[in-house]
C-alpha positions as CSV (number, residue, x, y, z in Angstrom):
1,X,101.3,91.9,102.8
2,X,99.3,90.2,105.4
3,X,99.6,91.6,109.2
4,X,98.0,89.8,112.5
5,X,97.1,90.9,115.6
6,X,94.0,88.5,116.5
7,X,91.3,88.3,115.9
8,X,92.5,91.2,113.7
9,X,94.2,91.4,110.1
10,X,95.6,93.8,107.9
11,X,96.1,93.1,104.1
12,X,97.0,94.6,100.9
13,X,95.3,92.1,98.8
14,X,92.6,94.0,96.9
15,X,90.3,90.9,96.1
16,X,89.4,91.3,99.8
17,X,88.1,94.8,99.8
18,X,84.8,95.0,100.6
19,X,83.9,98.0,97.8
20,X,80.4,98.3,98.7
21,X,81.9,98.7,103.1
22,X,84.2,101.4,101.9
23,X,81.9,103.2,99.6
24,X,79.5,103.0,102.8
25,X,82.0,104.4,104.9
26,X,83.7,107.2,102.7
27,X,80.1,108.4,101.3
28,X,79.6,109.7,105.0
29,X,82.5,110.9,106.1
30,X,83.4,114.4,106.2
31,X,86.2,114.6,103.2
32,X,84.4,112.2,101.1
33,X,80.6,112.8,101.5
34,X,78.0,111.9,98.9
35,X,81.5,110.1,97.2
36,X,80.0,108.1,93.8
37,X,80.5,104.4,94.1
38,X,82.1,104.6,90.5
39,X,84.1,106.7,91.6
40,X,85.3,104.8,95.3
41,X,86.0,102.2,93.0
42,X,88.2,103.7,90.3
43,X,90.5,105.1,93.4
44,X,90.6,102.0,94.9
45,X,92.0,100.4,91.7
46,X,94.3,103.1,91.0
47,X,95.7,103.0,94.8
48,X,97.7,101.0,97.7
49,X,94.9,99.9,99.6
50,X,95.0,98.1,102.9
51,X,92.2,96.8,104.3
52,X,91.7,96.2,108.5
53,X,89.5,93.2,109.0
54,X,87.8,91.6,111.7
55,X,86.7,87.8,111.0
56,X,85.6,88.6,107.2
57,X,84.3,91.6,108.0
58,X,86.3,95.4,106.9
59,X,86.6,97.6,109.6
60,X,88.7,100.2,108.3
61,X,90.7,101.2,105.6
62,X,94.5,103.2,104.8
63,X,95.1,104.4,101.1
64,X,98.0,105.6,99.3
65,X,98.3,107.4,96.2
66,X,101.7,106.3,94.8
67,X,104.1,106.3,92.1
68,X,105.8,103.6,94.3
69,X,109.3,105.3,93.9
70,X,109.2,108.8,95.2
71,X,106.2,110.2,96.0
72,X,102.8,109.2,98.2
73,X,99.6,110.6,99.2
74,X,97.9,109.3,102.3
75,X,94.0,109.1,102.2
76,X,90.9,107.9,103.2
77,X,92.2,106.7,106.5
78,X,89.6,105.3,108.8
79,X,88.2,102.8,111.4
80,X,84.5,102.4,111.9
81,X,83.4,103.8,115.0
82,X,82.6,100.6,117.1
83,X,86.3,99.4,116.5
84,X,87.7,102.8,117.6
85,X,89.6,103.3,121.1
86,X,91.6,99.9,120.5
87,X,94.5,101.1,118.7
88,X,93.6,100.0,115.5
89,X,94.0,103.2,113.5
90,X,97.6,103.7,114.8
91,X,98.1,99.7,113.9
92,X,97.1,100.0,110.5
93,X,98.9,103.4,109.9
94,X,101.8,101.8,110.9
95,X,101.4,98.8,108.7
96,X,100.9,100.9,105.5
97,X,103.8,103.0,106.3
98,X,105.8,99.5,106.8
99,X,104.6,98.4,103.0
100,X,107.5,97.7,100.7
101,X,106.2,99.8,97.8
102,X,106.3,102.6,100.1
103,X,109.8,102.5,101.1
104,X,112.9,104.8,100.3
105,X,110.1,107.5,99.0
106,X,111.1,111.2,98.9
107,X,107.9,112.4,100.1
108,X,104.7,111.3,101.8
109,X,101.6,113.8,102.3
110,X,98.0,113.5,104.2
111,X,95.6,116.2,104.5
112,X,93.7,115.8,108.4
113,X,91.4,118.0,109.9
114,X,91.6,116.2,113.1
115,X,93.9,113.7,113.4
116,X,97.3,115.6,113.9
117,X,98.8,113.9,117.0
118,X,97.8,110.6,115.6
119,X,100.1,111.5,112.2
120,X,102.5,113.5,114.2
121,X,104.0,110.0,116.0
122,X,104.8,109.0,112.8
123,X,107.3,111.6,111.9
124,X,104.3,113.9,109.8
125,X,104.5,118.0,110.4
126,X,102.9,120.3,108.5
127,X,104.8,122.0,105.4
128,X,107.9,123.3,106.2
129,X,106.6,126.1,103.5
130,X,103.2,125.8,102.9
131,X,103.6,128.9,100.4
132,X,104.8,126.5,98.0
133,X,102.3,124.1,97.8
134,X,99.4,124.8,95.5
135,X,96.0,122.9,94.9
136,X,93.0,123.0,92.8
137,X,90.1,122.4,94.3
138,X,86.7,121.8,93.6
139,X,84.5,120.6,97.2
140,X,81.2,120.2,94.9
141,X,82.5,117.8,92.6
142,X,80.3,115.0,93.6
143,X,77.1,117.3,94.0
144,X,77.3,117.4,90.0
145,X,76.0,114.8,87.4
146,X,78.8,112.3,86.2
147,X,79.2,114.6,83.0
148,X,79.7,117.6,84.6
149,X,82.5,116.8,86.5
150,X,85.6,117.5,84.0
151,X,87.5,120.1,84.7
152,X,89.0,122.2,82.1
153,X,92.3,124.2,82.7
């Protein structure tokens, strides 16, 4: 999938990802800080990625954990800060919700801390009953060494 709105581009092609840009970007923000670069890179390889470029350069970046039939995660959603204000993020949003693989799914989730009205034009509320969703969680994953970060059940 290749978008255009010059000089900008959005694609889905994952030889264009600039890894070492993303791990750069997701290492400081706040749901990915101190993020591993082995481990930016397995989740990129594992994912629908789309990349927002400017010339040859990545500016941002939308994520999708998918089974490609029913179910999809929205992550790591961003747009470095001198590109923001331009409409960018809502652009590429919009693009990764237009992919075909995500089509006809049963359910998409995101987790924001900030960015509800952006998700909100796009037909996202919160969980109709958030009782029933459960989650593991463990925030100092990436303070530990590579070994230590298996969890048992």
């Amino acid at each position: 999938m290749l978008r255009t709105r010059p000089p900008f581009e959005v694609s889905d092609d994952p030889v264009r990802l600039d890894r070492t840009a993303i791990h750069a970007a997701l290492a400081t923000s706040y749901w990915a800080t101190h993020i591993p670069r082995d481990v930016v890179d397995r989740a990129l390889a594992n994912s629908l990625c789309l990349g927002l470029y400017h010339g040859a350069d990545q500016i941002g970046l939308a994520r999708a954990v998918t089974d490609r039939a029913t179910y999809a995660y929205l992550c790591d959603v961003y747009v470095l800060e001198p590109w923001r204000g331009r409409g960018l993020g809502t652009w590429l949003i919009d693009c990764l919700l237009q992919h075909p693989d995500l089509q006809g799914l049963r359910r998409l989730q995101l987790v924001t801390r900030d960015a509800h009205p952006l998700y909100q034009r796009f037909g996202f509320v919160p969980a109709p009953d958030p009782a029933s969703h459960l989650e593991k969680r463990d925030p100092d994953v990436y303070k530990r060494p590579p070994t230590d970060r298996i969890s048992s059940p």
